[in-house]
C-alpha positions in Angstrom: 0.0 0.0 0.0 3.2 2.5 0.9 4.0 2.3 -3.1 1.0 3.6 -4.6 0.5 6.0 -1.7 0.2 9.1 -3.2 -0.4 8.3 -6.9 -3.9 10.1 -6.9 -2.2 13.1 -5.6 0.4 12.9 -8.5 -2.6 12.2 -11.2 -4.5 15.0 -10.3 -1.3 17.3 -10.0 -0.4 16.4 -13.9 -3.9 16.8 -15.5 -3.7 18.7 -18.8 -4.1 22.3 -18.5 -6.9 24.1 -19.3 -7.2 25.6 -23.2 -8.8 28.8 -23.9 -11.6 27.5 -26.5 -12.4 31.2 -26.8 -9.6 31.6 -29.4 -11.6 29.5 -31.9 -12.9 32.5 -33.2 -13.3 34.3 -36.6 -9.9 36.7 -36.9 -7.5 34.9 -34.6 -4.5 34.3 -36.1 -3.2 31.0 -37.1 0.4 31.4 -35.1 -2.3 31.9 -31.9 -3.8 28.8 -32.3 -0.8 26.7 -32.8 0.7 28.2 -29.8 -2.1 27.5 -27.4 -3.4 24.1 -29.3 -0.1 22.9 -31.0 -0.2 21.7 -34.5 -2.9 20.9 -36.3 -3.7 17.2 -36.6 -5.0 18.0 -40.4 -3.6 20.9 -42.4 -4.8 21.1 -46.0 -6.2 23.1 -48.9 -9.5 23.3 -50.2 -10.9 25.2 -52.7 -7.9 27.8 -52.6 -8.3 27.8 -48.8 -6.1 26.3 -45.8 -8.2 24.1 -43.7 -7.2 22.5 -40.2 -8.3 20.3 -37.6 -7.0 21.0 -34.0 -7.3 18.3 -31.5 -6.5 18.2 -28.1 -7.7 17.6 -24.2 -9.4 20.3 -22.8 -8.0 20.0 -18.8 -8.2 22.0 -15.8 -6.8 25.3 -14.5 -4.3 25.1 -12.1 -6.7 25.9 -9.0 -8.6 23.1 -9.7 -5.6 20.7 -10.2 -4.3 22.0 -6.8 -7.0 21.5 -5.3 -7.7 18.2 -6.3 -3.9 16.9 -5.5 -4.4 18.7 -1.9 -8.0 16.2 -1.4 -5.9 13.0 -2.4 -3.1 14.1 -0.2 -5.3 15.1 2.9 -7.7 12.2 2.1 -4.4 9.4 2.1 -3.3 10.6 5.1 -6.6 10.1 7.2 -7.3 6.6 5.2 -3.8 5.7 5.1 -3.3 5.3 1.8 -7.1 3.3 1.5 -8.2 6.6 0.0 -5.8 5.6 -3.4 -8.7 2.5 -4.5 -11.1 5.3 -4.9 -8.5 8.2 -6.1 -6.7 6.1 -8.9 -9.8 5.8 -10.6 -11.6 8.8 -10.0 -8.4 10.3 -11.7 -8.4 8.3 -14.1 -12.2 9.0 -15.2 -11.7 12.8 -14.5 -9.3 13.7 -17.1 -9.9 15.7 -19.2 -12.1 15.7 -22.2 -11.3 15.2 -26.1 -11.8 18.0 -28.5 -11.5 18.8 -32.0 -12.2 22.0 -34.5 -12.3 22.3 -38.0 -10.8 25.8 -39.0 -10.9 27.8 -42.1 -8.7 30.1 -42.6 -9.0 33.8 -45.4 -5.7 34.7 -47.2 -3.8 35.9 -44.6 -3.8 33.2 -42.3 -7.1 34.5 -40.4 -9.5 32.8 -39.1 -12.5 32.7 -41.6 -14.6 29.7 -39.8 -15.0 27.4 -36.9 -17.0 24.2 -37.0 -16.8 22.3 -33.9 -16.4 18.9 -34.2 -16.1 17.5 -30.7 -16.7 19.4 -28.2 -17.6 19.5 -24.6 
């Protein structure tokens, strides 16, 4: 039980960060998204324009994540160590969900059009 102690704790402390979906807006430019998102999955041409899909997993900001990893940590220390049969798996079911965006993007690398394609 001491060597999984703490492996909630460490779950819920590296959770993917949270993405700002707001971005996915007409006029953003491309560079933006690939900094926030990272490259596209898809990246092609149609009809004379550049089209992309961005995937990724939408996570948590970092109050949330730090408060999650201080619950595992206080929780495993009353149960000592019990608490990691439920934390493991809660973790595991909590994290994060998939998403994915078509973009469409004008002549100058703009955003022209969003089309969601997964999203929350």
């Amino acid at each position: 039980m001491i060597t999984i102690s703490g492996c909630s704790v460490f779950m819920a402390a590296k959770q993917p960060v949270k993405k700002d979906i707001s971005l996915f807006e007409v006029g953003v430019p491309r560079t933006t998204l690939i900094a926030e998102y990272g490259a596209p999955i898809l990246s092609e041409y149609k009809n004379e324009k550049k089209i992309e899909i961005f995937k990724f997993i939408q996570g948590y900001s970092t109050g949330a994540k730090v408060g999650r990893a201080f619950f595992h940590g206080a929780a495993d220390v009353v149960t000592l160590g019990l608490w990691e049969l439920i934390g493991i798996p809660t973790e595991i079911t909590f994290s994060g969900d998939e998403l994915a965006y078509l973009v469409r993007y004008d002549e100058n690398d703009l955003v022209d059009e969003v089309i969601p394609i997964k999203k929350e």
